[in-house]
C-alpha positions in Angstrom: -32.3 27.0 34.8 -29.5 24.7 34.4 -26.8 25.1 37.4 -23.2 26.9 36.7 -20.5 24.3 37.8 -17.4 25.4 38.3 -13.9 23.1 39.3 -11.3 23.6 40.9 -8.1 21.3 41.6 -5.0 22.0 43.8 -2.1 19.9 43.7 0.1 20.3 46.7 2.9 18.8 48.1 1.3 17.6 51.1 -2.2 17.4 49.8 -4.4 17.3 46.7 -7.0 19.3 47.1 -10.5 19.6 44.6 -13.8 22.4 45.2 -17.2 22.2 43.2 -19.2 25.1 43.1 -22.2 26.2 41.7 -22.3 30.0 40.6 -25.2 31.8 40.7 -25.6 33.3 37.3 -27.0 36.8 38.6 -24.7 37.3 41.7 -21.8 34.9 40.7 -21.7 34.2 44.3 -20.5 30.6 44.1 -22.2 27.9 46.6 -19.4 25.0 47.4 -21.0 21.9 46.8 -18.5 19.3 47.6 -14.9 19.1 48.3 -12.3 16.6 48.5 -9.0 16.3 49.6 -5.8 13.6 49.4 -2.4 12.8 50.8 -0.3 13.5 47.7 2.8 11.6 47.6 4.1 12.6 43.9 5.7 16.5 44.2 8.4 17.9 45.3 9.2 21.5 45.7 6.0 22.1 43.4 7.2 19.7 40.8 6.0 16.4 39.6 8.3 13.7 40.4 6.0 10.3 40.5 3.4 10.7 37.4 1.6 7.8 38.4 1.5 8.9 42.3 0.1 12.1 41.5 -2.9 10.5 39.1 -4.2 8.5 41.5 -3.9 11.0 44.4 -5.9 13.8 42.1 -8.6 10.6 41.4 -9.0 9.9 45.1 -9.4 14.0 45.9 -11.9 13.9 43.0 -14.1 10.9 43.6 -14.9 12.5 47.5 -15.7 16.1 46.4 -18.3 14.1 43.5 -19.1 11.6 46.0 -20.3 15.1 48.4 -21.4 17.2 45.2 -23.1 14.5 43.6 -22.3 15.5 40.5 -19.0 14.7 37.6 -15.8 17.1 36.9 -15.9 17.3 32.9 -13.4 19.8 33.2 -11.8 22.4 35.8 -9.0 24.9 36.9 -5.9 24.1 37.9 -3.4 25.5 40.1 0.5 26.0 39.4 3.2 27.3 41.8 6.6 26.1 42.2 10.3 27.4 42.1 10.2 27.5 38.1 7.3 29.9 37.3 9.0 33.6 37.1 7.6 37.2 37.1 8.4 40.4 34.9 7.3 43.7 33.8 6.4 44.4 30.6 4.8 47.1 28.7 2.9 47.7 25.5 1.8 51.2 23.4 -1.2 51.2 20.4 -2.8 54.2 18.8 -6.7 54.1 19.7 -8.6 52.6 16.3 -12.0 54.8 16.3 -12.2 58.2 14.5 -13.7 59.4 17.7 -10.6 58.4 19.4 -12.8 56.8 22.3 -11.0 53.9 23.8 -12.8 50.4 23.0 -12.4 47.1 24.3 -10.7 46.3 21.3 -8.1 48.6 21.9 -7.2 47.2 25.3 -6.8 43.9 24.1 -4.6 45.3 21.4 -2.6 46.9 23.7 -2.4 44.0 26.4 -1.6 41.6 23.3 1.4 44.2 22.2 2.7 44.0 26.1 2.4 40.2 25.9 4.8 40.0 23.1 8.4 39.8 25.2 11.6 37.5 24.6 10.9 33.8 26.1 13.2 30.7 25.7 11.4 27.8 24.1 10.6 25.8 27.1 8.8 28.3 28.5 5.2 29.5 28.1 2.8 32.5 29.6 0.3 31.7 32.8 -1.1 35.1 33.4 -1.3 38.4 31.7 -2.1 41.1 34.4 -2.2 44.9 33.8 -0.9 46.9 36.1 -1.3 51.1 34.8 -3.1 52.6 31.8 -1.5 55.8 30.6 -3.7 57.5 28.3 -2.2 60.3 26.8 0.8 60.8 29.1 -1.9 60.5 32.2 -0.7 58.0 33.9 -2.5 55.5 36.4 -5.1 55.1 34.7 -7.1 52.0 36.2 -9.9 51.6 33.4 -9.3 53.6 30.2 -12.5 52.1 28.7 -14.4 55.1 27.1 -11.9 57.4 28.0 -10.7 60.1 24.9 -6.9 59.5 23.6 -4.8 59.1 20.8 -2.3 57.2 22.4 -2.8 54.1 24.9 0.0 52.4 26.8 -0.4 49.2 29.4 2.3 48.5 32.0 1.5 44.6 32.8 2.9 42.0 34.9 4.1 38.4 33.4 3.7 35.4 35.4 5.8 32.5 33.2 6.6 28.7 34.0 8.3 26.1 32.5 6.5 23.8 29.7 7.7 20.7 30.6 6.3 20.8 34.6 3.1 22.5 33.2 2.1 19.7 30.9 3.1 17.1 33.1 1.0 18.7 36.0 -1.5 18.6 33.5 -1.5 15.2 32.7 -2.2 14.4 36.2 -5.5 16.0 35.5 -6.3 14.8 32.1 -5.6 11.2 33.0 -8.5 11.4 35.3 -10.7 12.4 32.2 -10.6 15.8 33.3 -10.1 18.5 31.1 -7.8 21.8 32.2 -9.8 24.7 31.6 -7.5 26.7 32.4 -4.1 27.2 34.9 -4.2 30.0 37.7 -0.9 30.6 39.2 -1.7 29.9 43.1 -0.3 32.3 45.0 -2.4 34.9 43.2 -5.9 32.8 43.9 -5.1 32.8 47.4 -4.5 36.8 47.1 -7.7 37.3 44.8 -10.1 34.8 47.4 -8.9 36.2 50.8 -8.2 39.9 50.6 -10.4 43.0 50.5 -10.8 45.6 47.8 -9.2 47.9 49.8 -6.4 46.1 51.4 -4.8 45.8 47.7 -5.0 49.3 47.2 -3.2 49.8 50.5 -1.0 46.7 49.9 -0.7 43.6 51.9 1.5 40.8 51.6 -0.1 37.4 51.1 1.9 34.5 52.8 0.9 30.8 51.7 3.3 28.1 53.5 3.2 25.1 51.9 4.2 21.5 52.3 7.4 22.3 50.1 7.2 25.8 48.9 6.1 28.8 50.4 4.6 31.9 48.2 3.8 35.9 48.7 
């Protein structure tokens, strides 16, 4: 069976930092083969202020995690954070499609696609799509409506949104290494998703990351 590889590249403003690691296909448990890490002398406050800095400090974090891995990133995930990317509610209301009025998973991405659609200036472009509440039928808190019986299905989500222009460029620093971006993941919310328990978001915690130049939560 041919190995899962999964990417992924953080570009900080003290350090560039890059993972490989293969995922079990039964467990996904992943198994880090190699990483690599690099001063990185092109951000500032989470934005890209020397292009040609930041490409070659991404290439020297790349080269040691594949030198360690022994393999080649074709493509992998990127993180984003920075003062620009913003947050906001938004929700989104469908009438469930089946005769039998059970709840598909066509109807949740209806509804999630009907919360997406909110007011956004032109230089600005969607990161993350996260739903928050379900309310089926006027029951609200719903976690997982999927097979559940309603006429009506509503989705309160939460919007994470950064600006075009320091996406691409971020991007660039990436695809200039002949990497492609599979996909961005707004960092602050991997560091939540890779360090905290089940049950210590259904309590709430608050996640700190300090950074080189920004600090998230």
């Amino acid at each position: 069976m041919r190995p899962h590889l999964i990417s992924g590249i953080d570009i900080g403003n003290a350090q560039v930092k890059v993972v490989i690691a293969n995922i079990d296909r039964e467990t996904s448990a992943p198994e880090i083969l190699g990483v690599g890490s690099a001063f990185s002398n092109g951000l500032r406050r989470g934005m890209v202020v020397d292009m040609e800095e930041t490409i070659n400090d991404v290439r020297s974090a790349v080269q040691r995690a594949e030198a360690m891995a022994g393999v080649k990133i074709k493509k992998a995930y990127l993180s984003v954070s920075g003062l620009h990317v913003r947050t906001q509610i938004s929700r989104g209301v469908i009438a469930v499609s089946r005769a039998d009025q059970e709840i598909s998973p066509n109807d949740i991405e209806r509804v999630i696609q009907a919360a997406s659609v909110v007011s956004m200036p032109a230089n600005r472009e969607i990161i993350h799509v996260i739903p928050r509440n379900y309310v089926v039928d006027g029951t609200e808190c719903v976690k997982n409506p999927l097979g559940m019986r309603g006429v009506r299905l509503e989705v309160e989500v939460f919007i994470i949104d950064g600006l075009s222009p320091y996406l691409r460029n971020i991007s660039k620093c990436v695809n200039e290494n002949r990497i492609e971006v599979a996909e961005l993941v707004y960092s602050p919310l991997a560091s939540a998703l890779s360090v905290l328990e089940k049950s210590q978001k259904e309590h709430g915690v608050l996640n700190i990351d300090f950074g080189g130049g920004t600090s998230n939560l």
